[in-house]
VOPAGU-2260 file (C-alpha; in pm, 1 decimal, decimal comma):
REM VOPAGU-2260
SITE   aa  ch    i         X         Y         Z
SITE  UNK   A    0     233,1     426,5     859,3
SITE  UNK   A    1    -119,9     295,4     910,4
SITE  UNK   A    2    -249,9     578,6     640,5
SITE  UNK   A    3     -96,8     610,3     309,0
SITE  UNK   A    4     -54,4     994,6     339,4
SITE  UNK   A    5     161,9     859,6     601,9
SITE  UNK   A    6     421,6     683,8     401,0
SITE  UNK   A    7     279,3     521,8      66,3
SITE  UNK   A    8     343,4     236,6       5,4
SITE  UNK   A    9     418,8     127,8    -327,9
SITE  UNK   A   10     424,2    -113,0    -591,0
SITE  UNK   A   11     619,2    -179,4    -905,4
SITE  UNK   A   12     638,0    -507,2   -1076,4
SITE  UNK   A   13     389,6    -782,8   -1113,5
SITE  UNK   A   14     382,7   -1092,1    -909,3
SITE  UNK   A   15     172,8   -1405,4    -884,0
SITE  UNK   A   16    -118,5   -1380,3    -679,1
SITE  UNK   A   17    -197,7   -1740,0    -520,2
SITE  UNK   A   18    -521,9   -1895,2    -344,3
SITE  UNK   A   19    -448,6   -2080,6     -36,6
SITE  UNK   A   20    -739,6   -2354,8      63,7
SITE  UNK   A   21    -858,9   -2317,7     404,4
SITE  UNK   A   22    -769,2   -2476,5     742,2
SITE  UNK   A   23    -812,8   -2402,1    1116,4
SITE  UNK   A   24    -547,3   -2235,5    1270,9
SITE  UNK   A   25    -662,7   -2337,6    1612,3
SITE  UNK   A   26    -659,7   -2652,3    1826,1
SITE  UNK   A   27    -632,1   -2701,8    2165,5
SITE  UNK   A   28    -418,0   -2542,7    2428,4
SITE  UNK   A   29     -61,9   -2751,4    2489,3
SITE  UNK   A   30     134,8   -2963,5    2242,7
SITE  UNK   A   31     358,2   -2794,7    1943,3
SITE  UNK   A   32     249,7   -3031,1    1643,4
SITE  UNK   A   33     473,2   -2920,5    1366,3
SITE  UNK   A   34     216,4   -3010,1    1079,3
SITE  UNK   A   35     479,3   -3013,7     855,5
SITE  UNK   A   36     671,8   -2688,7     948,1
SITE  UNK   A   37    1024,1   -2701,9    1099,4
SITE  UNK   A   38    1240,9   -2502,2    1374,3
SITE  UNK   A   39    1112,6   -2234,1    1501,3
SITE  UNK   A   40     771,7   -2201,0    1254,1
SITE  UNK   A   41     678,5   -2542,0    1361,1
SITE  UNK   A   42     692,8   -2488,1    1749,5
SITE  UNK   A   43     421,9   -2349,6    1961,6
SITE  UNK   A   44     147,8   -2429,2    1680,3
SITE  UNK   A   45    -150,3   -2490,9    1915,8
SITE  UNK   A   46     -63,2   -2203,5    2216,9
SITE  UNK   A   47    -280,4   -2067,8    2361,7
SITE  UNK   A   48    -313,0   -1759,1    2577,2
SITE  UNK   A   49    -219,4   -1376,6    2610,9
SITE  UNK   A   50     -62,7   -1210,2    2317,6
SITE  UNK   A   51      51,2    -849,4    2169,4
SITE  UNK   A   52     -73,0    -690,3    1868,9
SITE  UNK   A   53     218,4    -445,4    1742,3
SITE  UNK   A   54     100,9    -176,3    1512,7
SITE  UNK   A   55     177,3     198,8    1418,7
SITE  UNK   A   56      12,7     464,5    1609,6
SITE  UNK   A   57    -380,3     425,0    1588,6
SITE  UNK   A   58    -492,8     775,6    1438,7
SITE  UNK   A   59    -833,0     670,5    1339,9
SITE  UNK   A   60    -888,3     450,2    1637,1
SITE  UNK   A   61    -963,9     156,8    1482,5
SITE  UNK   A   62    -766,9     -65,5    1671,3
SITE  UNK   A   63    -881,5       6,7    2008,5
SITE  UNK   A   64   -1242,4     -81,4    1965,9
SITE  UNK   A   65   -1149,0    -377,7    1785,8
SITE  UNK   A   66    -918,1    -518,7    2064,9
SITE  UNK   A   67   -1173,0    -446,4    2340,2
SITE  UNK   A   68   -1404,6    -634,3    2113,8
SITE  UNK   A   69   -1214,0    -926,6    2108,0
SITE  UNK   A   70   -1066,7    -920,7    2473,4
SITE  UNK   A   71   -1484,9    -882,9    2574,4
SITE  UNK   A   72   -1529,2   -1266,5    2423,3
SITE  UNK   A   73   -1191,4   -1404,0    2504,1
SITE  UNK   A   74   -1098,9   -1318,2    2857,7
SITE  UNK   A   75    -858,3   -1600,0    2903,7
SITE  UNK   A   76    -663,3   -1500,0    2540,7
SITE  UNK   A   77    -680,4   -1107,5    2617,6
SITE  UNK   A   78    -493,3    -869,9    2356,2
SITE  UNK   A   79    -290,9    -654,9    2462,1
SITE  UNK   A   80    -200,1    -357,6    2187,5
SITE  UNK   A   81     193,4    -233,3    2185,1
SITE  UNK   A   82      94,9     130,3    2001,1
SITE  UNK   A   83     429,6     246,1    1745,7
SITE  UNK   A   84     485,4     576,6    1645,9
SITE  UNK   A   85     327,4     718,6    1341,4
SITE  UNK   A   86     650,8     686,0    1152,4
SITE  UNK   A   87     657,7     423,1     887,9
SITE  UNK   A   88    1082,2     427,2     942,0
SITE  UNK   A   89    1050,2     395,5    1316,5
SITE  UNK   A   90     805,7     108,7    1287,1
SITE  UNK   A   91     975,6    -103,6    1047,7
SITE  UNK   A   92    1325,9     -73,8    1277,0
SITE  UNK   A   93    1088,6    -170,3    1586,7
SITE  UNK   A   94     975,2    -451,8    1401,4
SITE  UNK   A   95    1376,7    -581,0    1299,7
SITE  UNK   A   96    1493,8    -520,2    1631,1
SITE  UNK   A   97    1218,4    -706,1    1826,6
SITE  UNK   A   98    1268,5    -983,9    1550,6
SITE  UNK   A   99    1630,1   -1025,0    1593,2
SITE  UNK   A  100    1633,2   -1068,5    1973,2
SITE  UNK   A  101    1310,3   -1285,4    1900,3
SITE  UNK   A  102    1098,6   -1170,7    2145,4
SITE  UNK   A  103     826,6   -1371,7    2201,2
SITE  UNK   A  104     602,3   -1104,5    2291,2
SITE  UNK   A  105     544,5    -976,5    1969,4
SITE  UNK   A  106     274,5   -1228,5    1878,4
SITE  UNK   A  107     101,9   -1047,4    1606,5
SITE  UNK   A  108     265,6    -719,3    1350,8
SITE  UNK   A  109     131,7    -503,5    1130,1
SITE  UNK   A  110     337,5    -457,9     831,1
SITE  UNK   A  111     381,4    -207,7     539,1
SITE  UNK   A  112     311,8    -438,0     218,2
SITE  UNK   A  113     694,1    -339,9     180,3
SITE  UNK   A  114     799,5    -469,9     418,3
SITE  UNK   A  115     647,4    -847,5     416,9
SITE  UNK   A  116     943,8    -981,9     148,5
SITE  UNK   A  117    1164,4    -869,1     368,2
SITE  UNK   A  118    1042,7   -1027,0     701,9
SITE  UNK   A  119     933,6   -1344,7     500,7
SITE  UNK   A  120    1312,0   -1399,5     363,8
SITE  UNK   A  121    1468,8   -1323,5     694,9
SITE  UNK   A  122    1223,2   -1617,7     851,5
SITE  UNK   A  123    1078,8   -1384,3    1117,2
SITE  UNK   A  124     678,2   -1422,2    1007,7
SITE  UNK   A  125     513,2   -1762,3    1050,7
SITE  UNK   A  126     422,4   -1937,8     679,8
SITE  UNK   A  127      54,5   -1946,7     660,6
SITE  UNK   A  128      53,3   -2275,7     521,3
SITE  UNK   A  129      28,2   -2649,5     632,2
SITE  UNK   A  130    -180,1   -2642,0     963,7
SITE  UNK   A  131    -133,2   -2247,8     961,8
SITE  UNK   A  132    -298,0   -2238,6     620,6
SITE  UNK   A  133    -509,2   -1926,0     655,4
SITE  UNK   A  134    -819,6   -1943,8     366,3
SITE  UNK   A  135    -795,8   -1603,8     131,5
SITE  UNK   A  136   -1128,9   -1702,1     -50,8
SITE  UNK   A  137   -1275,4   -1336,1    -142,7
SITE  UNK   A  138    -965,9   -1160,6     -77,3
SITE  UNK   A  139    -868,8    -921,5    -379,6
SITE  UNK   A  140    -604,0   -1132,9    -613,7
SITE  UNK   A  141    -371,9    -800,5    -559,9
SITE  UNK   A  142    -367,5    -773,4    -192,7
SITE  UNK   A  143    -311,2   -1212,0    -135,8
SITE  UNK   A  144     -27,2   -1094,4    -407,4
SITE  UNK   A  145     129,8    -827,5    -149,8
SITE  UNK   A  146     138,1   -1094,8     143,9
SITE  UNK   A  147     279,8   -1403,0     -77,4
SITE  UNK   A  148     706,4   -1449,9     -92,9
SITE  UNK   A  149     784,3   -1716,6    -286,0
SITE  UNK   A  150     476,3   -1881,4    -371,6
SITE  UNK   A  151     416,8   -1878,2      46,0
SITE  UNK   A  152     136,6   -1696,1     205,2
SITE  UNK   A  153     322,1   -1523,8     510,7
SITE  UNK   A  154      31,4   -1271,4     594,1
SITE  UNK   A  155    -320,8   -1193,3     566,9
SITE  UNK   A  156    -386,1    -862,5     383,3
SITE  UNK   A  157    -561,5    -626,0     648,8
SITE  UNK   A  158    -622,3    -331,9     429,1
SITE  UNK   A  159    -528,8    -199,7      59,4
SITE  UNK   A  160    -514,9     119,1    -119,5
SITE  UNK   A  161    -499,9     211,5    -446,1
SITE  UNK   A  162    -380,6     587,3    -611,7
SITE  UNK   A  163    -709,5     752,2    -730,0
SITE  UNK   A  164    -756,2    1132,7    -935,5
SITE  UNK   A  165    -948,8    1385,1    -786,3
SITE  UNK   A  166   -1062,7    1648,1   -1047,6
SITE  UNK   A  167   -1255,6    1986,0   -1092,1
SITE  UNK   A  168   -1578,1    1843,5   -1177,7
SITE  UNK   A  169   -1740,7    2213,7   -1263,4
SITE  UNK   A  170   -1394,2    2282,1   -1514,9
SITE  UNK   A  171   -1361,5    1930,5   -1650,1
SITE  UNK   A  172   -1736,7    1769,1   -1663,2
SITE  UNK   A  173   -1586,0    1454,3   -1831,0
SITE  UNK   A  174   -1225,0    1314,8   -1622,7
SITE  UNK   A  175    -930,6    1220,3   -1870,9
SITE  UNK   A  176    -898,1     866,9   -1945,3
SITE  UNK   A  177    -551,5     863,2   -2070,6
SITE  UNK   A  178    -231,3    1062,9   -1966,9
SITE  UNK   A  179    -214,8    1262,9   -2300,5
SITE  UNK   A  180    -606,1    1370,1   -2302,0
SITE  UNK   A  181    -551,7    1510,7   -1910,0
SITE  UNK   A  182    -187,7    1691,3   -2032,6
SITE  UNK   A  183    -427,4    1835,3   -2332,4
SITE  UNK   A  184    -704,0    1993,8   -2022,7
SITE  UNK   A  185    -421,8    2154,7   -1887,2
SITE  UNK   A  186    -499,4    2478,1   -2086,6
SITE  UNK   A  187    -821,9    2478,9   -1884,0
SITE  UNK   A  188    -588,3    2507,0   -1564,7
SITE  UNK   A  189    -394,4    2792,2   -1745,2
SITE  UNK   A  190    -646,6    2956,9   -1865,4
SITE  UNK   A  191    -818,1    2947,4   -1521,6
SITE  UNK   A  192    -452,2    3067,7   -1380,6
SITE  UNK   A  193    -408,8    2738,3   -1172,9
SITE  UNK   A  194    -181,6    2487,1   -1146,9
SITE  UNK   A  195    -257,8    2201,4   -1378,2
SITE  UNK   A  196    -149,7    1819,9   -1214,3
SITE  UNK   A  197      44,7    1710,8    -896,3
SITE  UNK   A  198     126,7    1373,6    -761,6
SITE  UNK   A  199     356,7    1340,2    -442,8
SITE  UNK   A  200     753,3    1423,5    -668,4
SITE  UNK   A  201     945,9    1513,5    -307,7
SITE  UNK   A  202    1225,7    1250,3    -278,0
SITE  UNK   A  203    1064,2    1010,1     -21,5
SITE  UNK   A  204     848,3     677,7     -48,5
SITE  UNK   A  205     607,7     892,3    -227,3
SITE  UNK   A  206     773,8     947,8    -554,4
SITE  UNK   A  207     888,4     581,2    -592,9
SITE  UNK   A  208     496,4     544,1    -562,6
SITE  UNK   A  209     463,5     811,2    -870,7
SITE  UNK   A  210     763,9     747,8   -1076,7
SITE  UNK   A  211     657,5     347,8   -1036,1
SITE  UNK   A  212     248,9     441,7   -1175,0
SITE  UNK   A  213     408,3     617,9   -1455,4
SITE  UNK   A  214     666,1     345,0   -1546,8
SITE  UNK   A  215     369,9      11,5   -1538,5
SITE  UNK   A  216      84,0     271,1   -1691,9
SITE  UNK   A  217     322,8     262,0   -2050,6
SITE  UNK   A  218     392,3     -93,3   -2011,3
SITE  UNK   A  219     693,9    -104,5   -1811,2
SITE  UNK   A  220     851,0    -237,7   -1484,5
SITE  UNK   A  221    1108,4    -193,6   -1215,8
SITE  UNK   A  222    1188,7    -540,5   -1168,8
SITE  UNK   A  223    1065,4    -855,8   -1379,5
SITE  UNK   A  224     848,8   -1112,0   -1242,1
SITE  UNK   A  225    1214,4   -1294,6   -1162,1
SITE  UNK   A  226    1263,4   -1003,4    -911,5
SITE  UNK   A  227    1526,9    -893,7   -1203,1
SITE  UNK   A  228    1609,8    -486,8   -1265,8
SITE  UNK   A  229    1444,7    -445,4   -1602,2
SITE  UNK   A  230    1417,1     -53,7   -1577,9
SITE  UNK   A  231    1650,6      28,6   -1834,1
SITE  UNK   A  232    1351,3     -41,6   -2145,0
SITE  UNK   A  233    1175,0     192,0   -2422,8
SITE  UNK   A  234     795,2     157,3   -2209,5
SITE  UNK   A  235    1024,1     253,1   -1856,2
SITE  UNK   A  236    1202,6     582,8   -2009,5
SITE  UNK   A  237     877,5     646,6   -2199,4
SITE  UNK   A  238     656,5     627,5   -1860,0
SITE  UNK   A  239     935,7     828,4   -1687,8
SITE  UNK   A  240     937,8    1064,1   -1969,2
SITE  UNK   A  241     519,2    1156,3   -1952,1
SITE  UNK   A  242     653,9    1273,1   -1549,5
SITE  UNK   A  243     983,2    1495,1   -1665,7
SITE  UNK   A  244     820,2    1644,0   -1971,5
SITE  UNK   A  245     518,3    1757,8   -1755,6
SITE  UNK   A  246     745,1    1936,8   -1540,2
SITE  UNK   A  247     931,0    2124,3   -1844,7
SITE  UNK   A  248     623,4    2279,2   -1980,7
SITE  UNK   A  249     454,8    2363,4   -1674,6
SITE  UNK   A  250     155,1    2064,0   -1678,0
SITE  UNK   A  251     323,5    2034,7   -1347,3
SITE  UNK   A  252     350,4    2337,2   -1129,2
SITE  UNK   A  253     760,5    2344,1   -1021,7
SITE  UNK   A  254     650,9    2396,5    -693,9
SITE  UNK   A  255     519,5    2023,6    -681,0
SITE  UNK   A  256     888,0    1875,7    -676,2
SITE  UNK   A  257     867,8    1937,9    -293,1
SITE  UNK   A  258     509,5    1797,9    -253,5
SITE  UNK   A  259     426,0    1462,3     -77,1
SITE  UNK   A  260      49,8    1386,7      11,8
SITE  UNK   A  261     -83,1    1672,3     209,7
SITE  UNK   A  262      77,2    1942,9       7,3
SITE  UNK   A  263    -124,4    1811,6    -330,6
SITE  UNK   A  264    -418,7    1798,3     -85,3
SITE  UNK   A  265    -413,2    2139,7      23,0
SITE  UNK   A  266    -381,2    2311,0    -332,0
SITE  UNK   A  267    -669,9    2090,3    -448,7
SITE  UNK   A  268    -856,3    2168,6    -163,4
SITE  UNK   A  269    -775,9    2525,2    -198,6
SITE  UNK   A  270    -859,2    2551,1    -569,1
SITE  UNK   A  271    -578,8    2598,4    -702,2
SITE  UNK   A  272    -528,0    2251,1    -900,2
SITE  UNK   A  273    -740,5    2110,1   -1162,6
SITE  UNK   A  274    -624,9    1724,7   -1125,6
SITE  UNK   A  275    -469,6    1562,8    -809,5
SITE  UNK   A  276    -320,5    1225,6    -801,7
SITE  UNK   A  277    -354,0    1087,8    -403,0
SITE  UNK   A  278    -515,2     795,4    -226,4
SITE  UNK   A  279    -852,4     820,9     -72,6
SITE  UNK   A  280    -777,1     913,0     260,1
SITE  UNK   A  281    -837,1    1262,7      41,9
SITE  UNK   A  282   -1196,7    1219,1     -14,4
SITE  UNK   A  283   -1322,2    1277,5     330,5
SITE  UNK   A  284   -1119,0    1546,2     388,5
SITE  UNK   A  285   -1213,6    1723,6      75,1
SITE  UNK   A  286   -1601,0    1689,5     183,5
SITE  UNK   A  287   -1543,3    1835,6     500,7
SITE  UNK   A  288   -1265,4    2019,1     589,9
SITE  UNK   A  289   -1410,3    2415,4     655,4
SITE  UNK   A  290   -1086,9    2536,4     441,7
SITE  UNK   A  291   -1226,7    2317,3     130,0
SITE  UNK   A  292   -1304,3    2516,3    -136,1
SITE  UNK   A  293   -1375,3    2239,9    -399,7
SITE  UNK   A  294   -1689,6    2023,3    -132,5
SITE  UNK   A  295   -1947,2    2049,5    -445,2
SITE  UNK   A  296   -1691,6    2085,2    -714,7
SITE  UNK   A  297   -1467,5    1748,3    -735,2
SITE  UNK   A  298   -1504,5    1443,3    -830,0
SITE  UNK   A  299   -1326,1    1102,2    -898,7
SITE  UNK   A  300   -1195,0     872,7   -1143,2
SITE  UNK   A  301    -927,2     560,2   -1235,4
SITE  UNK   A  302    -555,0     689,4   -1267,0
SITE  UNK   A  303    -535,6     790,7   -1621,1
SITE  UNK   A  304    -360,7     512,4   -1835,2
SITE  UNK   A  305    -216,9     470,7   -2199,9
SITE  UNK   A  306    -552,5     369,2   -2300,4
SITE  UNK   A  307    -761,9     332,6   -2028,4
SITE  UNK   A  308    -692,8     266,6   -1658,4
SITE  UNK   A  309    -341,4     367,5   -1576,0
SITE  UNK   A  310    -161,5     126,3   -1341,8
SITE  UNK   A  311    -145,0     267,6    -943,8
SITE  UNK   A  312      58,5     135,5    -719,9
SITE  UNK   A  313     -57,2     -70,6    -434,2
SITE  UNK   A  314     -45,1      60,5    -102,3
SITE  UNK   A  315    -183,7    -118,4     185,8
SITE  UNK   A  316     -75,3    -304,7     554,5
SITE  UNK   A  317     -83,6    -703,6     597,1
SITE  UNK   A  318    -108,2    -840,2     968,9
SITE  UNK   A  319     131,7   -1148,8    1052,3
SITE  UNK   A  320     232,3   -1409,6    1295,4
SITE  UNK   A  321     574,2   -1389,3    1433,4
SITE  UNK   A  322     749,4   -1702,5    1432,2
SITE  UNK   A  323     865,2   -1662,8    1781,3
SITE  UNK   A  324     529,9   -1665,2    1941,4
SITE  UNK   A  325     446,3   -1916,5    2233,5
SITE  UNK   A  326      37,8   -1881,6    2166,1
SITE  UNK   A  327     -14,6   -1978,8    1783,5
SITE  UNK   A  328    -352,5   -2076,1    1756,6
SITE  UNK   A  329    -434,4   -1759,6    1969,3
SITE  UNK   A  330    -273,4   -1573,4    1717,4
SITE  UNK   A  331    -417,7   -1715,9    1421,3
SITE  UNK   A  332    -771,5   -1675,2    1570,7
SITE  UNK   A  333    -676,5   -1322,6    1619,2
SITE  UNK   A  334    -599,3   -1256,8    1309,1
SITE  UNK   A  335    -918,8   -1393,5    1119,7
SITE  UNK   A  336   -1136,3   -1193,5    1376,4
SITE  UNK   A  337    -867,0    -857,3    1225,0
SITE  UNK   A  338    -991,2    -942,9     913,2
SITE  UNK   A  339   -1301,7   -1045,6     884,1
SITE  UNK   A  340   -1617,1    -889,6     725,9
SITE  UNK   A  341   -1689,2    -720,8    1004,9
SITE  UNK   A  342   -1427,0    -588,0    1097,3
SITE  UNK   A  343   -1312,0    -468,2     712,8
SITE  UNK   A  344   -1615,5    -260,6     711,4
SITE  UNK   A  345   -1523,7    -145,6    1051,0
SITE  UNK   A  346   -1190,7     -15,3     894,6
SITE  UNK   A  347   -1399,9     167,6     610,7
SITE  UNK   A  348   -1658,2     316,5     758,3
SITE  UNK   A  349   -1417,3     430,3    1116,1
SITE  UNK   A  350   -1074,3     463,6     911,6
SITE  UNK   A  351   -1124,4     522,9     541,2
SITE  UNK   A  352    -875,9     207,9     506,6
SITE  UNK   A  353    -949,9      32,7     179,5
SITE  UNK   A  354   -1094,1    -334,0     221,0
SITE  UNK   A  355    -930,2    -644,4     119,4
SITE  UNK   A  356   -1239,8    -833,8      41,1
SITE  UNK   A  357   -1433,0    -795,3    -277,4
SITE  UNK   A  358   -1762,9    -799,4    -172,8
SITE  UNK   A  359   -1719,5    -486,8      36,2
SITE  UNK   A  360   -1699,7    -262,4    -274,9
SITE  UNK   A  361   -2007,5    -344,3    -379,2
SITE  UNK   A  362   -2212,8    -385,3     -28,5
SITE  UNK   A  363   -2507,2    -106,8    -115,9
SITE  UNK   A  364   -2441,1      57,1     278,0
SITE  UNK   A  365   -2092,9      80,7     252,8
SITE  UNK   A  366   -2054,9     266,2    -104,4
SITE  UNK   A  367   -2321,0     491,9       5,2
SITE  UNK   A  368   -2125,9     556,1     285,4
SITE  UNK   A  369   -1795,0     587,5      61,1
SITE  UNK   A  370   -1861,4     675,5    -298,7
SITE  UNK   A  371   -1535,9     655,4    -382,1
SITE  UNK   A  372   -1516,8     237,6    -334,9
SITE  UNK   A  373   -1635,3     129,8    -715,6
SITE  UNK   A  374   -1378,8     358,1    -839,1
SITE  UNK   A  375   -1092,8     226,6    -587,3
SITE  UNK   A  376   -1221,3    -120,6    -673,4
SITE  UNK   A  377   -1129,7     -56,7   -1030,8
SITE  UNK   A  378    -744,7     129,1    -896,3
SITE  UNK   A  379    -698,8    -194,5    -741,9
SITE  UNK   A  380    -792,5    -396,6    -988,1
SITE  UNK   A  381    -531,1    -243,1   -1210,8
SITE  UNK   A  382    -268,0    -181,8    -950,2
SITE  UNK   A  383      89,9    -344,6    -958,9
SITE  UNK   A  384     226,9    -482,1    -615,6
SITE  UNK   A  385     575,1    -336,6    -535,7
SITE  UNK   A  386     886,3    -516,4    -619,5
SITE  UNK   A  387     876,0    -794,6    -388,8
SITE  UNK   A  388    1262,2    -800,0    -271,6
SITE  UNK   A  389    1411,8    -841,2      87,2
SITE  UNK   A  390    1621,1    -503,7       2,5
SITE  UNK   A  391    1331,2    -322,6     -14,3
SITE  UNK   A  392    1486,4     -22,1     119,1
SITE  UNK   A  393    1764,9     -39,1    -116,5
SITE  UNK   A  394    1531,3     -50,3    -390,9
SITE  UNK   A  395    1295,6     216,1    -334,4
SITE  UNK   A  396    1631,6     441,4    -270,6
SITE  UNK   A  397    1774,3     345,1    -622,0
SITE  UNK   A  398    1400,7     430,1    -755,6
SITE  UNK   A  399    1360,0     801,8    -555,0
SITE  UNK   A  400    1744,5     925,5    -626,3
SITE  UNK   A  401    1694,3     886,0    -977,4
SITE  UNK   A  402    1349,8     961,7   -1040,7
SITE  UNK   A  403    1415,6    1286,0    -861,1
SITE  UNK   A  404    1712,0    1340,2   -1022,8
SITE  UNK   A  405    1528,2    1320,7   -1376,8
SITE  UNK   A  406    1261,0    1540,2   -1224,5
SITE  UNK   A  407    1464,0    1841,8   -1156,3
SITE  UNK   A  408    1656,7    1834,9   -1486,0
SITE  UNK   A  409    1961,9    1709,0   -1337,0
SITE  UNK   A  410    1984,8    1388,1   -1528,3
SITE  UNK   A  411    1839,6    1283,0   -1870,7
SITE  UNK   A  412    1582,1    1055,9   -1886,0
SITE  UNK   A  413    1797,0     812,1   -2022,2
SITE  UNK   A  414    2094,2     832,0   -1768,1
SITE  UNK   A  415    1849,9     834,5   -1472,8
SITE  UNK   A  416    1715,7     506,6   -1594,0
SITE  UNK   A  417    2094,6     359,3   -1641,7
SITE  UNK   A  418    2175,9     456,3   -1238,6
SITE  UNK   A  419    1881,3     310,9   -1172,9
SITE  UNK   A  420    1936,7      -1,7   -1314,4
SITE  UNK   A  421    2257,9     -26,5   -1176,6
SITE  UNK   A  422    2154,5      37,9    -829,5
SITE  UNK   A  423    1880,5    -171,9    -859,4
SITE  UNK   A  424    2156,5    -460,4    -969,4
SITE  UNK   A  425    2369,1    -321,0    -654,9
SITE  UNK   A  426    2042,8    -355,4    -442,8
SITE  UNK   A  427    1979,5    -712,1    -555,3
SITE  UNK   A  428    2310,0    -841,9    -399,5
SITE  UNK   A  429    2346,4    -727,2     -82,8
């Protein structure tokens, strides 16, 4: 996945964000001190030497530079980069396979925020804590939140992204601030004769992403902070309701059941959609694509809420340690140089990839480079981390069936959110 149009990646109940105090990962080469970690995550803790940085397929080139970078200053601890495809499917099964035959080779991952519960609870990622604490002073409290199982830090968030609205600036001077004030400007889009609103409703990753905003924006969740199904609630069926009702009067253009990120994109960017809920990967493409139609004419604002800020979800890719790798300290030091200062605005200014640290949103350069980075500051800042569960694929399955299911008309509102607690329930004891 390494963009969000590529497979967002979603959130969907709160979780506990922790601090973790800082502490060299490095050391000299030999000796396996555990510092307090056991089998296989206490081996190997001060290696040092060659190691492979396993990601999806580098679109943006970002990685590339960045490796040379680093293989320029450590010749004896060169980086070598193992390129996935762009599939966010194919990755993850990479990933488990490599892990279960615990191949030492891959030192260092990328993951999908989804995917870090999972890894974490199967003990194939390397606890950052003890002498592998790894400091997450200035980190945003949301993206520490997506790397963190079980009060354990067992990555370093890499890069974030948060759900923004793009809107016709020249039809609607002022952007909605709540859900009911943007489904009252949709007689500007009819009387205009386009399409009102459209999020990403095809049944993929994408709609757990939507149907999970719309459920935390009226105050409910998918899971409790126990990890607990807690779907079936008054604020979950009213959330879900704002998405199904949209679609029965036509605030949502039928057409958008089969959209995921680049259809939206297109009709926005084509005119023919007053508001567009996508991530900022959008904004760029907006500006310059010769096909854009809306360059001078759109602007930006939060996710509408109940009130205020609605709740996005949080997208976003953590780098780990696996805890198979003979060349620890190599790989810790690897790691801080993947997300340092530097190298987050690297991933902003080369990418469009959202930065983990807070400073960055308000660096004068960069936001004059990317306008767009006080607003995402603000998605983030409201965004909900997904449910954190080692069935993540089970869960986001129970979410999309009966979200979509709702979304068509094939299922009331109420017995959509009843399947879905039940498969959630099904999910949780695998």
């Amino acid at each position: 996945m390494r963009h969000s149009r590529k497979f967002a990646s979603l959130a969907a109940a709160s979780v506990l964000a922790m601090t973790l105090a800082a502490c060299s990962g490095g050391g000299s080469s030999g000796g396996s001190s555990s510092g307090g970690l056991s089998g296989d995550a206490g081996a190997n803790l001060d290696g040092r030497g060659p190691i492979t940085y396993v990601q999806g397929k580098d679109n943006s080139n970002v990685v590339r530079p960045l490796v040379d970078k680093w293989n320029a200053a450590h010749p004896t601890e060169k980086v070598t980069f193992k390129e996935q495809s762009d599939k966010a499917d194919q990755q993850h099964d990479d990933l488990v396979q490599n892990f279960q035959a615990k191949n030492a080779n891959y030192d260092v991952v990328d993951v999908d925020v989804v995917w870090t519960a999972e890894f974490a609870a199967k003990g194939w990622l390397q606890p950052l804590k003890d002498k592998m604490a790894f400091d997450t002073t200035g980190f945003l409290p949301a993206t520490v939140a997506t790397a963190t199982y079980k009060n354990t830090l067992y990555a370093a968030p890499q890069t974030s992204d948060g759900g923004l609205l793009y809107y016709r600036k020249d039809l609607v001077p002022t952007p909605p601030k709540t859900w009911d004030e943007m489904m009252s400007m949709c007689s500007i889009a009819k009387a205009k004769g386009i399409d009102c609103y459209a999020g990403q409703f095809a049944q993929y990753e994408g709609l757990t992403v939507n149907a999970a905003e719309a459920i935390n924006t009226a105050g409910g969740v998918i899971v409790d902070k126990d990890g607990k199904p807690a779907v079936n609630t008054p604020e979950a069926k009213a959330g879900l309701s704002n998405l199904v009702n949209a679609f029965k009067d036509g605030n949502i253009p039928k057409q958008a059941i089969t959209y995921q990120e680049e259809q939206g994109r297109q009709s926005f960017e084509s005119g023919k959609l007053l508001f567009l809920r996508n991530w900022p990967y959008v904004y760029n493409l907006a500006k310059t694509d010769g096909s854009s139609v809306v360059k001078d004419t759109f602007g930006i604002a939060p996710l509408p809420g109940k009130t205020g800020p609605g709740a996005s979800s949080l997208g976003g890719h953590n780098i780990a340690m696996s805890v198979y790798s003979k060349h620890k300290a190599t790989a810790m030091d690897f790691m801080k140089f993947m997300t340092s200062q530097e190298t987050e605005k690297f991933y902003a200014t080369q990418g469009s990839l959202a930065p983990v640290l807070s400073a960055l949103y308000t660096d004068k350069d960069l936001v004059a480079k990317l306008p767009y980075l006080p607003v995402l500051l603000t998605s983030i800042q409201n965004a909900v981390p997904r449910p954190v569960s080692p069935f993540y694929p089970a869960v986001t399955q129970a979410v999309q069936v009966n979200a979509y299911a709702a979304l068509k008309g094939d299922k009331s509102v109420d017995q959509a959110l009843t399947d879905m607690q039940a498969a959630l329930t099904a999910a949780g004891s695998q």
